[in-house]
Legacy VTK file of the C-alpha trace (Angstrom):
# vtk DataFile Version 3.0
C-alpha trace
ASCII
DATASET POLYDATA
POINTS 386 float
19.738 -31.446 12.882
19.454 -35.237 12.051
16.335 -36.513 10.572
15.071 -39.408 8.463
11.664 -38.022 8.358
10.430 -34.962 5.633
9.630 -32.154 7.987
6.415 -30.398 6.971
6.161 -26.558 7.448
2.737 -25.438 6.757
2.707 -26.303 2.626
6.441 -26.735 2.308
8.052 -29.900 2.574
11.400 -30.459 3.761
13.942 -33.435 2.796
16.608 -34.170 4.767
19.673 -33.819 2.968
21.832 -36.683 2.076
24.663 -34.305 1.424
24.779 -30.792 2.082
26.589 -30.326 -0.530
24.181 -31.334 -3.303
24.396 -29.253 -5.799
21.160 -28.134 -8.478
23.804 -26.274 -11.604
21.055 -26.564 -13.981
17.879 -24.632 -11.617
16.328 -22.420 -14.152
16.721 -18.779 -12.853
13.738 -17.755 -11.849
13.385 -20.669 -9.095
16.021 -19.575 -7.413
14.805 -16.022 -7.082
11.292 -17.182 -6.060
12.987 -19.025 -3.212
14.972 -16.764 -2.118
13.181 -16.099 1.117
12.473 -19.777 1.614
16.182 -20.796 1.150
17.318 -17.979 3.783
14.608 -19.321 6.252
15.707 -23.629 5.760
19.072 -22.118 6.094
18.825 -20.502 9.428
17.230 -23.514 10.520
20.042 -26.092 9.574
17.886 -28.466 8.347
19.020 -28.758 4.834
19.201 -27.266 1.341
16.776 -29.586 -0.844
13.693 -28.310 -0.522
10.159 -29.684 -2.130
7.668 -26.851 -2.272
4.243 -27.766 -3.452
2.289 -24.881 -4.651
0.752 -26.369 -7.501
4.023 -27.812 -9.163
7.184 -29.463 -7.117
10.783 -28.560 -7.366
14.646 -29.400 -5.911
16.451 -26.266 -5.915
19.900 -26.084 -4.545
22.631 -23.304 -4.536
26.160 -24.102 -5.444
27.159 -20.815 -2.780
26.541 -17.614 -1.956
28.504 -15.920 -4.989
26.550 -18.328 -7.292
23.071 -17.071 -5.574
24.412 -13.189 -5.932
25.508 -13.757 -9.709
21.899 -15.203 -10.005
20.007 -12.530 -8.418
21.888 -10.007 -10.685
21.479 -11.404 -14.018
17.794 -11.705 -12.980
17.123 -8.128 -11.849
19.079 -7.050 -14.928
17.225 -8.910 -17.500
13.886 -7.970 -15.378
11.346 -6.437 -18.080
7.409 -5.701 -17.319
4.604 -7.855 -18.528
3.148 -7.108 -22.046
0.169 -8.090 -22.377
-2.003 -8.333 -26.031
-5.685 -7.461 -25.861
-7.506 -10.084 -27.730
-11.144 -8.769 -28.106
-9.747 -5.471 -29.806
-12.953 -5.270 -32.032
-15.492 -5.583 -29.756
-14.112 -3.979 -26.909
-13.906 -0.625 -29.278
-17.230 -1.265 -30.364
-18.016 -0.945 -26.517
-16.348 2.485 -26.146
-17.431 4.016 -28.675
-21.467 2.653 -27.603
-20.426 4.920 -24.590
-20.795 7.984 -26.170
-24.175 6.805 -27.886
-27.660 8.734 -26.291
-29.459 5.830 -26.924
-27.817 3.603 -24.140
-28.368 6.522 -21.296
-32.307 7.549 -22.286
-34.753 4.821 -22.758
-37.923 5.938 -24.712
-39.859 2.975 -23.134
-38.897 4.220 -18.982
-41.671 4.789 -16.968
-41.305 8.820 -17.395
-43.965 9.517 -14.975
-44.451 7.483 -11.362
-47.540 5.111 -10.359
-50.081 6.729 -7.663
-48.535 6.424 -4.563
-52.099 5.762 -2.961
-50.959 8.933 -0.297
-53.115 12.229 0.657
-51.249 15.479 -1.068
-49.801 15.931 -4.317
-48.315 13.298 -6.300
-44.707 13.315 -7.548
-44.802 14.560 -11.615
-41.627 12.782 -12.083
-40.481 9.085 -11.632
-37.384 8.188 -9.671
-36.032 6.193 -12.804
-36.533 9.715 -14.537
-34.814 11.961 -12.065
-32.168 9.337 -11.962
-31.717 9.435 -16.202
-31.430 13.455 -15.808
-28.710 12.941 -12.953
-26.736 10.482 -15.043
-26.752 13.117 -18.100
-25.735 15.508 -15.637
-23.040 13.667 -14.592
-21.632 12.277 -17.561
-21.184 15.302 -19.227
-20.239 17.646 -16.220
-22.997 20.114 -16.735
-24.801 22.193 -13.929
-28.588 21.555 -13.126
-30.171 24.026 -15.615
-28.023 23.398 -18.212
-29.309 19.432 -17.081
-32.528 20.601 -17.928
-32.133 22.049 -21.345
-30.021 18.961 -22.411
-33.583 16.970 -21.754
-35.870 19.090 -22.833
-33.758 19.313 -26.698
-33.642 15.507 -26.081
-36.971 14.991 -25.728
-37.853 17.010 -28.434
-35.572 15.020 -30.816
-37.015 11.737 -29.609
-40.093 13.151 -30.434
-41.613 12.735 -26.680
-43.929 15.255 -25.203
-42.953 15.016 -21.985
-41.854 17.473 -19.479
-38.327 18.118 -18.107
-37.646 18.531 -14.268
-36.342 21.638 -13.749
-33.190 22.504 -11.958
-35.247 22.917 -8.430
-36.869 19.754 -8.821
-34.035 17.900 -9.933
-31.816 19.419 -6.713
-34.683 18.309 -4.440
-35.376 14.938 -5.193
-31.274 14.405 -5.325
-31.551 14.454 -1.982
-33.664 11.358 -1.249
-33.146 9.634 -4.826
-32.623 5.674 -4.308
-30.178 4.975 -6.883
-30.713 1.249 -8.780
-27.452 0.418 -9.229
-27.138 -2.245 -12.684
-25.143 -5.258 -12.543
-25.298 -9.102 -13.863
-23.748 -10.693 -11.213
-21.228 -13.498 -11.485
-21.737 -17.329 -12.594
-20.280 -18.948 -9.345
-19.293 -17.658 -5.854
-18.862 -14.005 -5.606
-14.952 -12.883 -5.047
-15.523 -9.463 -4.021
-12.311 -7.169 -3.618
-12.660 -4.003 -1.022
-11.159 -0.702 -1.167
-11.532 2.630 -0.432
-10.489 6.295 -1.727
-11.199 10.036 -0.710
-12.563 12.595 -3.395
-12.992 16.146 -2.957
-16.157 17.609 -1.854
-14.787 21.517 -1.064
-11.780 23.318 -1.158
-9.513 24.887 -3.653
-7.883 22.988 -6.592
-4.730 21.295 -6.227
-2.566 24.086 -7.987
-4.296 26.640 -6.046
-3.352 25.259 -2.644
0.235 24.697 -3.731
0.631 28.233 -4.964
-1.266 30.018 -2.050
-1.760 27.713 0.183
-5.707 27.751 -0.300
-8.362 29.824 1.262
-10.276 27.792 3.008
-10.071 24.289 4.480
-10.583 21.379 1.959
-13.405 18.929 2.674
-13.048 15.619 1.587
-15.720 12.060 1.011
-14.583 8.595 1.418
-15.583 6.369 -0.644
-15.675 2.277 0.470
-16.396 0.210 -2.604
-16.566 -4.005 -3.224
-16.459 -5.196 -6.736
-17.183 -8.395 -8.481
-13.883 -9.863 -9.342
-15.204 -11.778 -12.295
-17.253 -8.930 -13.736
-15.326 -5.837 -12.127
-18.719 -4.524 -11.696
-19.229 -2.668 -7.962
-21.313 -4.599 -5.910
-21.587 -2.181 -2.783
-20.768 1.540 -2.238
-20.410 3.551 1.051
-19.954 6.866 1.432
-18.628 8.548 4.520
-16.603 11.570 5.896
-12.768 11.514 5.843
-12.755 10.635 9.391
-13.754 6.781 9.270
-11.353 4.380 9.103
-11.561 1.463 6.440
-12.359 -1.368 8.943
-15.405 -0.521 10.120
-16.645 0.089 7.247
-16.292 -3.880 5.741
-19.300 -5.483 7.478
-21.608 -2.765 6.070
-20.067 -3.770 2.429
-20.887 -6.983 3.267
-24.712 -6.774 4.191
-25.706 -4.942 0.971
-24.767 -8.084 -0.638
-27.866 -10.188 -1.190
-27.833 -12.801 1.705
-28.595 -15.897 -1.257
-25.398 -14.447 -2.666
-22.901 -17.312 -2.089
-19.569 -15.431 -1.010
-16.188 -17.182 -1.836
-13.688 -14.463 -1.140
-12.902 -11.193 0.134
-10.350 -9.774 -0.806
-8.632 -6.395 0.841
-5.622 -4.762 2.152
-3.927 -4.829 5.655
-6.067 -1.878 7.061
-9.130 -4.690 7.326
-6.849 -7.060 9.595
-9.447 -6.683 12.466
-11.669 -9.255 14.541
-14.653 -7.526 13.070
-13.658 -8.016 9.562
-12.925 -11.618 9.970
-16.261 -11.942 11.676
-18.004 -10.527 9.294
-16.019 -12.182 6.422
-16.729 -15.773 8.341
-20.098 -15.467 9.029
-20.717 -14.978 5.463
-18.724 -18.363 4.713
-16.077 -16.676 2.704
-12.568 -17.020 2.635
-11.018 -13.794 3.688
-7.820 -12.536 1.765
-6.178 -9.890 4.159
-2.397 -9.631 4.659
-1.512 -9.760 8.235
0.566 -6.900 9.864
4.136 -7.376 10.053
4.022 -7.914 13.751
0.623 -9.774 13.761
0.193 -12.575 16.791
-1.983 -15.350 16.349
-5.268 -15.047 18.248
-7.216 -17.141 20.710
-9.232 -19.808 18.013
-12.643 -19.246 19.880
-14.106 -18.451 16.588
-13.870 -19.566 12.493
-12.853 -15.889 11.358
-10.189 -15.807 14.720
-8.897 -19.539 13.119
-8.656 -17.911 9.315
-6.357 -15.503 10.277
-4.141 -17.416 11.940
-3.654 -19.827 9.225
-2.838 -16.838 7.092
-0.337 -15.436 10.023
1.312 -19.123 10.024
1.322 -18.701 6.494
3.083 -15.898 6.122
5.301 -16.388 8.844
6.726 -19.658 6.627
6.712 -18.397 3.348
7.479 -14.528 3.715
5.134 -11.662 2.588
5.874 -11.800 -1.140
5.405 -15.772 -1.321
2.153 -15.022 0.553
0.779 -12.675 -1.954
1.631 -14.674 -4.680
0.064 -17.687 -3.680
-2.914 -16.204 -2.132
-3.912 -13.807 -5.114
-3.578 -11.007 -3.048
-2.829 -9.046 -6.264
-6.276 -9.383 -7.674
-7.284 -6.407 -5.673
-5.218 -3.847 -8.077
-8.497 -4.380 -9.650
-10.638 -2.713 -7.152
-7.954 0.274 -7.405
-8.331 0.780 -11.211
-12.217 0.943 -10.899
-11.324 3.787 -8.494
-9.422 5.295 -11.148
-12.244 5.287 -13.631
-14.744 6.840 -11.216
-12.097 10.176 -10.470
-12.186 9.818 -14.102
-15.496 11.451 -14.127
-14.439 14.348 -12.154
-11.655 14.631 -9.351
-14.155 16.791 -7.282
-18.047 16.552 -6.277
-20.714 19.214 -7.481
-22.843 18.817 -4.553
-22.838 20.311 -1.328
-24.397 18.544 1.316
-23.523 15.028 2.554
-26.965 13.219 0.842
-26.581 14.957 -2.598
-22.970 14.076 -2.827
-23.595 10.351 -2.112
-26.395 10.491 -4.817
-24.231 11.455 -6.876
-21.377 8.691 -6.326
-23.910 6.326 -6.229
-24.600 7.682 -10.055
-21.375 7.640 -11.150
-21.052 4.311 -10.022
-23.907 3.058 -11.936
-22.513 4.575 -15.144
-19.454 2.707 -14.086
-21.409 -0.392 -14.024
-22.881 0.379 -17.485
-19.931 1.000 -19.214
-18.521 -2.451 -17.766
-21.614 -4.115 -19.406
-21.216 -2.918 -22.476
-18.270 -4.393 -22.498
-14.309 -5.051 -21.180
-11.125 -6.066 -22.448
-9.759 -9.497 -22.373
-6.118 -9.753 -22.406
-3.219 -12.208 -21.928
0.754 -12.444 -21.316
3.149 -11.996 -24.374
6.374 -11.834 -22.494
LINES 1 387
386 0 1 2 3 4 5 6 7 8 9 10 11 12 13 14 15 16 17 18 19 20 21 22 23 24 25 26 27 28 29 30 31 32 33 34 35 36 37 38 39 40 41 42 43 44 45 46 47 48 49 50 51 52 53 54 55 56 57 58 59 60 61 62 63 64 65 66 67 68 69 70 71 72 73 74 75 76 77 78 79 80 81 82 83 84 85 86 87 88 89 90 91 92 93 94 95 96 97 98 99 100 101 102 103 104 105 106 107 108 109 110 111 112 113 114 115 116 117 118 119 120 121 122 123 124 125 126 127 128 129 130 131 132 133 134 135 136 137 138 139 140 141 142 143 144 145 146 147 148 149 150 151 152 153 154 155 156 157 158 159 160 161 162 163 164 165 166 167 168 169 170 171 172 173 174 175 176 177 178 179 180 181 182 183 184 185 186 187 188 189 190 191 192 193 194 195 196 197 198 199 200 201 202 203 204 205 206 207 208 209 210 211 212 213 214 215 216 217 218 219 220 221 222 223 224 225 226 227 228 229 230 231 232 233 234 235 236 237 238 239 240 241 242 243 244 245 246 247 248 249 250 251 252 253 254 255 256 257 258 259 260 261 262 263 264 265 266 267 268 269 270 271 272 273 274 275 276 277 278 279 280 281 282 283 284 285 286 287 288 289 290 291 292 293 294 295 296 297 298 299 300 301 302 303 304 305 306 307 308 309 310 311 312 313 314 315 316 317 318 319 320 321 322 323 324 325 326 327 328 329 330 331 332 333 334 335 336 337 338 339 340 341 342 343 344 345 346 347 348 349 350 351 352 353 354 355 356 357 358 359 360 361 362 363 364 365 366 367 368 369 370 371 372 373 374 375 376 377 378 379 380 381 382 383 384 385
């Protein structure tokens, strides 16, 4: 293939070679790894082996041969160490954890203890919802049942030096079943990058060791849990909770409209289970830019619509630069993020204490507030050593 022209391939750009020969001896290592892919795909085409990739920086990279490429690739993987990183707000971030642990920053003396007249015929409610909800939290940060709930805030109150009343355990199971959890956050400065994901925790069923051992006695149950977190803040911006049998996909639009709609949206981030028309949509109509690796035998669609166009740009994209090159550039690997937050929520139990479907999502929705508490109080801020 003859050409006097640079041949442009979605964002690579491709010189014609003046000699196919021309050899790069000095190409620091890790370009030549990092176009590995690309080098295999100019190959195949014939067009040439000087490449000028623009993501950001430009390079030449050349390979003398193919034993020069394997000796390469083999010091590289050889020499390959993980990341270290250096936290550099040591102090204050274990000021923050140990605040965690402090009553004062889970009961607030100055709460509205008991509700406002709700102008309706019948009794009124003795209890606000901002009180049931600090009982719940209580409950659920220290693992304790609903009476022993209730003698942890009555002792409380007496320290304080309060004379209010406790809920007791009947009243505190009741109202868990309608409670509107207020979920905390600050929000973000600029656009909100939100990053999707979803998990399953146990609802019923024996423990893990037990079903292993005997095989379990009765059928495990599990919840699935859809969460969207502010990249920026790692604070979760929108919880769903459904039964193990919904997929991921539907479950992205529904993420999307508990989002305020003056909330300016720049990305979504999630993994290939969201590659559907209805995610894109959804993503789209919100004007964000959707992050979603294509399947590995994705075909572009018809462009009738803006979320049918994004995707095929990142298809196209991928097709050219290979899956890994894709990630990379796209920040695809911003949502382990949304994957560690899922960690620290298991973190306050691997199992739910409630039994029926609107308890149990009260009580996610609490645990997910403490989450978003324990972010405010304060996170680590790290960088690269080597």
């Amino acid at each position: 293939m003859k050409t006097t022209h640079p041949v442009i391939i979605g964002s690579i750009c491709i010189k014609p070679a003046t000699s196919l020969l021309r050899l790069i001896r000095k190409a620091p290592v890790w370009l030549h790894v990092l176009f590995r892919q690309i080098r295999r795909d100019i190959w195949s085409w014939n067009v040439g082996r000087d490449l000028s990739v623009t993501f950001g920086f430009v390079a030449q990279i050349g390979c003398r041969d193919s034993l020069y490429e394997s000796s390469v690739i083999a010091e590289c993987m050889s020499s390959w160490a993980p990341t270290k990183y250096k936290t550099k707000n040591w102090s204050s971030y274990n000021d923050s954890l140990k605040q965690r642990g402090s009553l004062s920053i889970w009961f607030d003396p100055e709460m509205d203890w008991a509700p406002p007249p709700s102008g309706k015929r019948g009794r009124q409610q003795k209890f606000s919802d901002a009180a049931i909800q600090t009982c719940l939290t209580l409950k659920v940060l220290f693992g304790m049942p609903l009476r022993q709930t209730t003698g942890f805030v009555q002792s409380l109150l007496r320290l304080v030096g309060l004379d209010w009343a406790a809920p007791d355990f009947s009243t505190l199971c009741r109202r868990q079943k309608t409670l509107n959890v207020s979920l905390p956050f600050r929000g973000s400065k600029g656009p909100l990058n939100l990053l999707i994901d979803s998990t399953g925790i146990k609802a019923e069923g024996e423990g893990e060791w037990n079903a292993r051992k005997h095989g379990g006695l009765k059928r495990r149950i599990w919840r699935k849990i859809h969460i969207g977190i502010d990249e920026e803040t790692l604070e979760v911006r929108a919880v769903e909770v459904t039964s193990s049998s919904i997929g991921d996909a539907p479950m992205l639009p529904e993420l999307l409209s508990q989002i305020a709609p003056d909330q300016d949206i720049g990305s979504v981030t999630a993994d290939g289970a969201y590659d559907t028309r209805k995610c894109h949509e959804a993503i789209a109509a919100r004007d964000a830019h959707a992050v979603i690796p294509p399947r590995k035998n994705a075909k572009p669609w018809k462009p009738t619509s803006d979320g049918a166009i994004a995707r095929n740009d990142a298809v196209n994209a991928q097709r050219y630069l290979g899956r890994t090159l894709w990630r990379r550039w796209s920040g695809y690997h911003r949502r382990s993020r949304v994957e560690t937050k899922m960690h620290c929520m298991k973190l306050l139990g691997q199992s739910l204490m409630a039994r029926d479907f609107e308890r149990q999502v009260a009580e996610i929705q609490i645990r997910i507030a403490v989450l978003n508490r324990y972010t405010a109080l304060g996170i680590p801020v790290t960088e690269a050593v080597g």
